[in-house]
N, C-alpha and C positions, 0 to 999 in steps of 0.2 A: 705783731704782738705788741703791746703797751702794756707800761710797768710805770708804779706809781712808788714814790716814796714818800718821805714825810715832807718833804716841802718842792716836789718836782714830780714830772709828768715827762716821759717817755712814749714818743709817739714814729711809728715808721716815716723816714723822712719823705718827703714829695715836694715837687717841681716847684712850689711856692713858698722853697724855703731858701732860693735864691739869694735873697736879698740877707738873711742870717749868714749864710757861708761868707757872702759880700762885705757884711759889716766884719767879721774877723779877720777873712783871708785877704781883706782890704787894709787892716792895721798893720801899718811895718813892725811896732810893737812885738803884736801879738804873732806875727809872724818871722822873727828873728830865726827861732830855734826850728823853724821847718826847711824842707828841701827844697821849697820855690819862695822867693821873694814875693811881696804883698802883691797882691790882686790891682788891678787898675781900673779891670773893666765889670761892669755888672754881669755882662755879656761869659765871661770866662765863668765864671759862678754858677751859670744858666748849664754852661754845659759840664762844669764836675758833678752838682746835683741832676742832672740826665744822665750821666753816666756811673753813678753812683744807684741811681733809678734800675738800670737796666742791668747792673751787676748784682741787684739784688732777686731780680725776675729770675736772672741764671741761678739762684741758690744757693752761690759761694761769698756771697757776704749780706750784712745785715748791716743798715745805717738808721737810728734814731736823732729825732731831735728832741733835746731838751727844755722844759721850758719850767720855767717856776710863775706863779702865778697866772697862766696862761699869756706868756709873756717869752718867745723862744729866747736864751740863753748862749747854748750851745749842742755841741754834739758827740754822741758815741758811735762805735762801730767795732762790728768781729770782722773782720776782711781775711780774705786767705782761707776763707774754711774748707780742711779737707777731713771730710770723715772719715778715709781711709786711712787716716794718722792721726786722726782726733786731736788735731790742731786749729788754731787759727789766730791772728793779729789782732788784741784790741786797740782802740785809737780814741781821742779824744783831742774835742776842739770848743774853748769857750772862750766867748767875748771876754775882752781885757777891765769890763769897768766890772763884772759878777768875778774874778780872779780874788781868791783869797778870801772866800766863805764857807769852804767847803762841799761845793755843788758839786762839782768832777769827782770828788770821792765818791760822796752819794748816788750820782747818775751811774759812777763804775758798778756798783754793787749790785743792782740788779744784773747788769750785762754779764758782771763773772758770774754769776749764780745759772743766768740761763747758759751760758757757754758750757757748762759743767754738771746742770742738770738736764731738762731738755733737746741738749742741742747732743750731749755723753762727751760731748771735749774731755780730754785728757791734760792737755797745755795750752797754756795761750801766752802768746807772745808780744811786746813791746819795744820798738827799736825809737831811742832818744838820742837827740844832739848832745854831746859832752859840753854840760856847760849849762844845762836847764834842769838848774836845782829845782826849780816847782814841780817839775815832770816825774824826778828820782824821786822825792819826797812823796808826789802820788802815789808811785807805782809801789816805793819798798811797804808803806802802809796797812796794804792789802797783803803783804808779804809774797809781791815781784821779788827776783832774785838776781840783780848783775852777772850775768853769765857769759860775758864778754864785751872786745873792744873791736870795733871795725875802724880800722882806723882808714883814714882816705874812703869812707865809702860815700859822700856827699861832694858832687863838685858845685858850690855855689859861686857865681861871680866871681868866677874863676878861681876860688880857692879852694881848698879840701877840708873836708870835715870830719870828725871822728865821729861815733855813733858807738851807743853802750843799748848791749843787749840786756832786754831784761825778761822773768819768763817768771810763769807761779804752774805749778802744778797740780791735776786734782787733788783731794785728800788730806 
């Protein structure tokens, strides 16, 4: 399914978006506040978007790519979907130089709409590093809800992270 807004295009992701994943998850930047350190190889990229591919074939997640002007950006994703709890993770990942225009709002809004219409989600879920006010400030937006603190649940380079739960409900 593809979903359009006023200034982006949502499109299911595929193996030749590689090099998009590569351009972010290769920024230390843009990957401070994630669970792995920046990407090095093109090659690792290859295979989160293959395995990203084939978890969407299983049913239990949905991965688009964003793109504005026909021009990919970044990306969304419902991961974790179970519809025997009418749950599921959304996620987001956009390049560092389109940060701070409002694109990751916009791209969310379609994806919570289908989580919650199409898809009958009841919840959806959001887990961020404490410390990525851009990410809180996405999420509470749409009116995500802080609903806890994991603390230690990230061990990066040897050190431990806290992680803040956040969740929005249907209705």
């Amino acid at each position: 399914m593809n979903f359009h807004t006023a200034r982006l295009s949502l499109r299911p992701m595929l193996a030749g978006d590689a090099g998009l994943i590569f351009a972010i998850m290769g920024d230390a930047q843009a990957m401070c506040f994630w669970d792995r350190p920046a990407l090095t190889r093109l090659a690792t990229a290859e295979e989160i978007v293959a395995g990203q591919i084939a978890a969407m074939a299983e049913g239990d997640h949905l991965y688009w790519t964003v793109s504005l002007d026909g021009v990919p950006i970044g990306s969304c994703d419902l991961s974790a979907i179970d519809h025997g709890h009418q749950r599921a993770e959304i996620g987001f990942l956009f390049r560092r130089d389109y940060w701070g225009h409002g694109y990751a709002r916009e791209a969310l809004a379609p994806v919570i709409a289908h989580g919650f219409g199409p898809l009958g989600l009841a919840r959806l879920s959001a887990r961020i590093h404490v410390g990525n006010k851009a990410a809180k400030n996405l999420l509470e937006r749409p009116d995500f809800v802080q609903e806890g603190l994991l603390r230690g649940f990230v061990r990066r380079e040897g050190a431990a992270r806290d992680c803040a739960l956040y969740a929005k409900l249907r209705g």
